[in-house]
C-alpha positions as CSV (number, residue, x, y, z in Angstrom):
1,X,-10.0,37.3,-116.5
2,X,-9.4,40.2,-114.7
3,X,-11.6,41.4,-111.3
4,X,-12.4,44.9,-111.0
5,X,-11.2,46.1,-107.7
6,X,-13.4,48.8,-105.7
7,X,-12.1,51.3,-103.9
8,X,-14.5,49.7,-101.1
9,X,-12.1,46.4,-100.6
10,X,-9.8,46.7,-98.5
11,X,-8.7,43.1,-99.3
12,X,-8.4,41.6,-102.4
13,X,-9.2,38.2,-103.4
14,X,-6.9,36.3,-105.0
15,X,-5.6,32.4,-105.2
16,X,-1.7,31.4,-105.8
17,X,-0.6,29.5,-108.1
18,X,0.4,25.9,-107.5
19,X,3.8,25.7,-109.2
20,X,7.6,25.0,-108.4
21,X,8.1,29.1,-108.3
22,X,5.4,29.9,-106.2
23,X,6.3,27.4,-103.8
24,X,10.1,28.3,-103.6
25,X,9.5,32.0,-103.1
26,X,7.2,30.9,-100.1
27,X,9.7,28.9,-99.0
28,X,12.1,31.8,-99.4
29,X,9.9,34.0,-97.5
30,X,9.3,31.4,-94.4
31,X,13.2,30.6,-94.3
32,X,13.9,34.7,-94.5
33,X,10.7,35.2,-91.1
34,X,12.3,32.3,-89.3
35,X,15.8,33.7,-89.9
36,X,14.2,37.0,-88.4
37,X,12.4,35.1,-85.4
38,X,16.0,33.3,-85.0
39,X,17.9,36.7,-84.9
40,X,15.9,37.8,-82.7
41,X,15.9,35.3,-80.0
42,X,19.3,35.0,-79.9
43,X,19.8,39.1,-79.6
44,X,16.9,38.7,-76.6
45,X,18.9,36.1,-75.4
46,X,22.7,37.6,-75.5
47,X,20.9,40.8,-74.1
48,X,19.3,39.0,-71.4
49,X,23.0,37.4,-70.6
50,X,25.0,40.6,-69.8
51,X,22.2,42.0,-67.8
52,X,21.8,38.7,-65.4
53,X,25.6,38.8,-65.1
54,X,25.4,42.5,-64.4
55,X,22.7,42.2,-61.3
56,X,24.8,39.3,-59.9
57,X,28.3,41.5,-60.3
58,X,26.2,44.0,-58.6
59,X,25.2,41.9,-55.8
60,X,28.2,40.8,-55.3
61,X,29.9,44.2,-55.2
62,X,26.8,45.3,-52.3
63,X,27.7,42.1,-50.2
64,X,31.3,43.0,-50.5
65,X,30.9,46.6,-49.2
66,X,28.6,45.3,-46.5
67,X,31.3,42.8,-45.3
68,X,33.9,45.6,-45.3
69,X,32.0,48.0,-43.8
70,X,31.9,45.7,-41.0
71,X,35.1,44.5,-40.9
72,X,36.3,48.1,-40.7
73,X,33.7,48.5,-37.7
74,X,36.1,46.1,-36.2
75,X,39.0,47.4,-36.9
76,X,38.3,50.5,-35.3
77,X,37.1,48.9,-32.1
78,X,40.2,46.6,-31.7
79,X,42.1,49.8,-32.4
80,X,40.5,51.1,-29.6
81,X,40.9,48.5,-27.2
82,X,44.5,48.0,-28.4
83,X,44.9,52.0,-26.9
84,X,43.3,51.5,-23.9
85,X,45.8,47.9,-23.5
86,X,48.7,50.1,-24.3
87,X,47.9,52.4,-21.6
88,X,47.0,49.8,-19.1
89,X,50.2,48.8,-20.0
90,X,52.0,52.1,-19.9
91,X,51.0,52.3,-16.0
92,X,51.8,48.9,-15.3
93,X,55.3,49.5,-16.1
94,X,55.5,52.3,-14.4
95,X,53.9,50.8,-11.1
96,X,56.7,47.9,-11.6
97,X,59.1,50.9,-11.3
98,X,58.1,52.0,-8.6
99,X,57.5,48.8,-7.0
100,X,61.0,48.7,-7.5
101,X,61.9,51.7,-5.5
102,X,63.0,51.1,-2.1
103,X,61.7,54.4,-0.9
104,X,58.6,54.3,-2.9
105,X,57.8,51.0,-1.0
106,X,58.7,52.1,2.1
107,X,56.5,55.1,1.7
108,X,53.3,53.1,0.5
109,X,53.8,50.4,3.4
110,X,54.0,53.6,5.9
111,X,50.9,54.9,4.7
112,X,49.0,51.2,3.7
113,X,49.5,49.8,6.9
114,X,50.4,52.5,9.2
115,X,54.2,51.6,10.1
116,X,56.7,53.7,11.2
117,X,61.1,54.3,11.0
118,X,62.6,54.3,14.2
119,X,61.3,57.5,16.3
120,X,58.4,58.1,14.2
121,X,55.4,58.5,16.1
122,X,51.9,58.2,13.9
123,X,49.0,60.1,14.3
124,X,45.5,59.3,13.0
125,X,43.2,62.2,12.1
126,X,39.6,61.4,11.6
127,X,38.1,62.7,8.6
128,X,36.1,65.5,8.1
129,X,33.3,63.1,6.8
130,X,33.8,61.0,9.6
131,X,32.8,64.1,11.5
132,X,29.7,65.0,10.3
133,X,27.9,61.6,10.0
134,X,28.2,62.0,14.3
């Protein structure tokens, strides 16, 4: 019983045989496809792992840097006002020092509120801006 095949069919027809072997090989073949389809999934899904765990590394590295950037924003301000503190301080000390002074108080009292040593006479001289606004 043999079919003559045409050069015309691109599909042949054909029926299996119903035995022990036939069955077995197909079985063979479906275990060896879902083997493939098995393989498969699991390289999808351990690709898919390292990728998620990438993107959150990565976000996590972004929110990092932000968080630095302004912390170092900060840094440099309190630097900053720590200078200008140091300086306030720097005159404050030296304004104690002089407060110290006995001559240096003496002298600012003179001239704060117009008191005088003993035959010292005070003059007041008006302004030159005092002049003009008459």
């Amino acid at each position: 019983m043999t079919k003559r095949h045409s050069s015309n069919d691109e599909q042949q027809n054909f029926t299996k045989l119903d035995n022990d072997y036939v069955r077995n090989t197909d079985k063979a073949i479906n275990r060896k496809q879902q083997a493939r389809k098995r393989k498969m999934r699991r390289i999808i899904f351990f690709a898919i792992i390292p990728v998620v765990i990438i993107a959150l590394l990565l976000n996590v590295l972004s929110h990092q840097n932000e968080v630095l950037a302004t912390k170092e924003q900060a840094k440099k301000e309190a630097e900053q006002h720590l200078a200008e503190l140091k300086e306030e301080q720097d005159l404050l000390n030296l304004k104690i020092k002089q407060l110290e002074d006995d001559e240096y108080i003496a002298k600012l009292l003179r001239k704060e509120y117009y008191l005088s040593e003993e035959g010292e006479i005070i003059f007041i001289i008006p302004d030159k801006e005092d002049k003009k606004d008459d």
